[in-house]
C-alpha positions as CSV (number, residue, x, y, z in Angstrom):
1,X,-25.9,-50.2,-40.5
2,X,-23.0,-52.2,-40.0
3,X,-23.2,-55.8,-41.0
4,X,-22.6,-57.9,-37.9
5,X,-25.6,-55.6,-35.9
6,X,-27.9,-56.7,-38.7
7,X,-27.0,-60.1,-38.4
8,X,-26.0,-61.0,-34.7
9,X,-26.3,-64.7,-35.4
10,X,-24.1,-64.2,-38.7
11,X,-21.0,-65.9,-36.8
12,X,-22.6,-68.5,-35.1
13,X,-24.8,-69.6,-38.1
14,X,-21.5,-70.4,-39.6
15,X,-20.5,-73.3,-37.5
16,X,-20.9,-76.4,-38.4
17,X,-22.5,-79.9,-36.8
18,X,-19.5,-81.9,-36.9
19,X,-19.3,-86.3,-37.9
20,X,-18.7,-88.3,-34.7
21,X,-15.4,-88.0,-33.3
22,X,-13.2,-90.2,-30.7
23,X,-10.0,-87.4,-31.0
24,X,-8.2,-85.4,-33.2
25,X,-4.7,-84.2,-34.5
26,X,-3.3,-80.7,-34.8
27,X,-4.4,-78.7,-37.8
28,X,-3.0,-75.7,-39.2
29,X,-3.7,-72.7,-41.8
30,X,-1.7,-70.6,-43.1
31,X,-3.9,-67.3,-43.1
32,X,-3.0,-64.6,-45.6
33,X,-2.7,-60.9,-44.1
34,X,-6.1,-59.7,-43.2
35,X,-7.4,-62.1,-41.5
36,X,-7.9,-62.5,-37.8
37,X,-7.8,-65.4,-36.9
38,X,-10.2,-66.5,-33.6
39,X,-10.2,-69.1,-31.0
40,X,-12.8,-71.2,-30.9
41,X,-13.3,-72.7,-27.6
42,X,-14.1,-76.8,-27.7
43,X,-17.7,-77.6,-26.9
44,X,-18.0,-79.8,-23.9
45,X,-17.1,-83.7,-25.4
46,X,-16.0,-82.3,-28.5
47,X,-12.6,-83.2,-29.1
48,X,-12.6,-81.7,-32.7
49,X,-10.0,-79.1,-33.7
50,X,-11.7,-76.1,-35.1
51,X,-9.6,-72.9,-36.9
52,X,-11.5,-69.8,-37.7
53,X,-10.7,-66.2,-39.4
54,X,-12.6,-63.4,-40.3
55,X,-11.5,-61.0,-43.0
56,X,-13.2,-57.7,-42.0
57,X,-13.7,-54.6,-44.2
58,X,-12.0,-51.2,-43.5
59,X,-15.1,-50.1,-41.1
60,X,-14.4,-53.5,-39.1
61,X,-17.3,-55.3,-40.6
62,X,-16.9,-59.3,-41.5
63,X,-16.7,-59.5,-44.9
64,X,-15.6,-63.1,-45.0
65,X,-15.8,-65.8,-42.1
66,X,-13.9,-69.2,-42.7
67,X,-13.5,-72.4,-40.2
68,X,-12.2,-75.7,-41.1
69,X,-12.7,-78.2,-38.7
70,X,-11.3,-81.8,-38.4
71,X,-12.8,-84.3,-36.3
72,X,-11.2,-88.5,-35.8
73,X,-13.9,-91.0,-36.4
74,X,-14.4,-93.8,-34.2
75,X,-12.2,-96.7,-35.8
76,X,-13.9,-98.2,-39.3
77,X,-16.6,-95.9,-38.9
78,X,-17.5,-95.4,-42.5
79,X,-18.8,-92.0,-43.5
80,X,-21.8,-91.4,-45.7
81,X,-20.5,-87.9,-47.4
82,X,-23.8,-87.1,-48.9
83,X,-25.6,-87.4,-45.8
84,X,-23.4,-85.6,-43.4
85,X,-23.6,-82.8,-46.4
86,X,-27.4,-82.9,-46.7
87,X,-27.6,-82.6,-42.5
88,X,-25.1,-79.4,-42.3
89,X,-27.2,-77.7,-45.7
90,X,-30.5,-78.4,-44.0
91,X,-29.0,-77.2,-40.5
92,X,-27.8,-74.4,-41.9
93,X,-31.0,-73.6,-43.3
94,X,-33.6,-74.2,-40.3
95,X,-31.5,-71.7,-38.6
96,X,-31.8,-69.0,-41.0
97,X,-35.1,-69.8,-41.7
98,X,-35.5,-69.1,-37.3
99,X,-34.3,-65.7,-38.2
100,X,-36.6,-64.4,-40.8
101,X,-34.3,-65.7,-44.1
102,X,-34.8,-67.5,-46.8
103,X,-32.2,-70.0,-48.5
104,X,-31.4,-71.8,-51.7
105,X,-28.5,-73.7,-52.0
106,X,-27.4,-74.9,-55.3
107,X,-27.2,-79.0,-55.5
108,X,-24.9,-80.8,-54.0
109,X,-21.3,-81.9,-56.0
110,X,-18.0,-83.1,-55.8
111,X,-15.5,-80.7,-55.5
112,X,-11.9,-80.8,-53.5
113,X,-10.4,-79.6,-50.3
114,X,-7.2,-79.7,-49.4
115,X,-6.2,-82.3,-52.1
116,X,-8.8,-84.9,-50.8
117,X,-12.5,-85.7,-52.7
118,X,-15.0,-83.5,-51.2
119,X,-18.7,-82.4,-51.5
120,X,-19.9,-79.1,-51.8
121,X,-22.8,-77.0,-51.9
122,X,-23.3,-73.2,-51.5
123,X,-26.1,-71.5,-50.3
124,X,-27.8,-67.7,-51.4
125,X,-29.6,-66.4,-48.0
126,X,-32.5,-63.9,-48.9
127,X,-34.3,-61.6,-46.9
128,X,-37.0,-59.8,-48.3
129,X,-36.1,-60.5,-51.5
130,X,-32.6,-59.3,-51.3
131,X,-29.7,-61.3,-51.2
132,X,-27.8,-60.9,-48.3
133,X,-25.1,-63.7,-47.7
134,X,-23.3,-66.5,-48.8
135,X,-22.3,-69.3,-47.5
136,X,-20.2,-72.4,-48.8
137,X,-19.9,-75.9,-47.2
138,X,-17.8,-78.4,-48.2
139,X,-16.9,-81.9,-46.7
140,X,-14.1,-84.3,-47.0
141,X,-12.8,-87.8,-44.9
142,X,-9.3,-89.2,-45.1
143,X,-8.3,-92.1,-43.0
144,X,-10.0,-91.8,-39.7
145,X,-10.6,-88.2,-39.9
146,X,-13.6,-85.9,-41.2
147,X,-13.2,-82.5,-42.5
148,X,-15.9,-79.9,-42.1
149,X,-15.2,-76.4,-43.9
150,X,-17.6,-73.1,-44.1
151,X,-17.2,-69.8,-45.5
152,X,-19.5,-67.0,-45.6
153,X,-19.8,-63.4,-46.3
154,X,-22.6,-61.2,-47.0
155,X,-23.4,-61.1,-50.5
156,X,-20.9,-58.4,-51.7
157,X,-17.9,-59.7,-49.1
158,X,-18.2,-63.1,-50.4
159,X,-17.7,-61.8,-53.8
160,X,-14.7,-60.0,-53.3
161,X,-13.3,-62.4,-51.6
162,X,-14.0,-65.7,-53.6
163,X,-10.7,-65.6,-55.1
164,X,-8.3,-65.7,-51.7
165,X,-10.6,-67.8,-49.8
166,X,-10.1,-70.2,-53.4
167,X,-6.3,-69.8,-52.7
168,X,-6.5,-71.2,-49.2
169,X,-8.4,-73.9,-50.2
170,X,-5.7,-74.6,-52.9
171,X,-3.2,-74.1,-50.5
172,X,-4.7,-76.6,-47.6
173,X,-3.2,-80.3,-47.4
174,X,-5.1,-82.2,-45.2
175,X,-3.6,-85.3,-43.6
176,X,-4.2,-88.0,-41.2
């Protein structure tokens, strides 16, 4: 059964709540080949810029589903990282819990992203015992902006994948 029938929600689940925005600048990736990269429409009053790609598997089933998103803050609006991390990882797992999953997600630490101090955790969703995806979310401010990023796969697409999806972190500079 191909992956994205057994898990209609798979792409939506990996969206993230985003920190309170006013506006926000462009913001580019530099995809490697094989991914497709998707719009992703604004909500209403949500002036954050969001990229996403999917890197799919010879049969056309996600393997790997990546968006960054940047949001502006409201002037001197100070950010507590390790709340807005705690919110998305609980988020995250209400709604797979809604579908039938479990979810542990390892604690969460500082890590990078795109050359600014983030927080990361990553998360092992179970169903019936078996794992069946992975997700990562990592969080970072700079300036007046918040960065949101989340990257999942099921549980053998995430593997293969770590490393490139490591190199696009590496490669990412985030600015104001």
């Amino acid at each position: 059964m191909h992956f994205a029938r057994r898990f209609p929600v798979f792409i939506g689940l990996c969206l993230l709540a985003a920190v309170p925005v006013a506006s926000a600048d462009g913001l580019m990736i530099t995809w490697p080949g094989g991914w497709e990269v998707q719009a992703v429409p604004p909500a209403p009053d949500d002036s954050s810029v969001r990229q996403r790609a999917v890197k799919n598997d010879a049969s056309g089933d996600p393997q790997m589903v990546m968006e960054l998103t940047q949001s502006t803050l409201a002037p001197e609006h100070k950010v507590n990282m390790d709340a807005v991390l705690l919110q998305m990882r609980k988020t995250l797992q209400q709604n797979f819990a809604k579908g039938g999953y479990q979810s542990a997600c390892n604690k969460i630490h500082d890590s990078t992203l795109g050359g600014l101090k983030a927080l990361q955790t990553t998360c092992k969703i179970t169903q019936n015992g078996n794992h069946v995806i992975t997700q990562t979310l990592v969080a970072a401010t700079q300036g007046n902006n918040a960065y949101a990023l989340s990257y999942a796969g099921p549980a053998e697409g995430y593997k293969a994948n770590e490393a490139e999806v490591n190199g696009i972190r590496a490669s990412l500079r985030l600015t104001p």
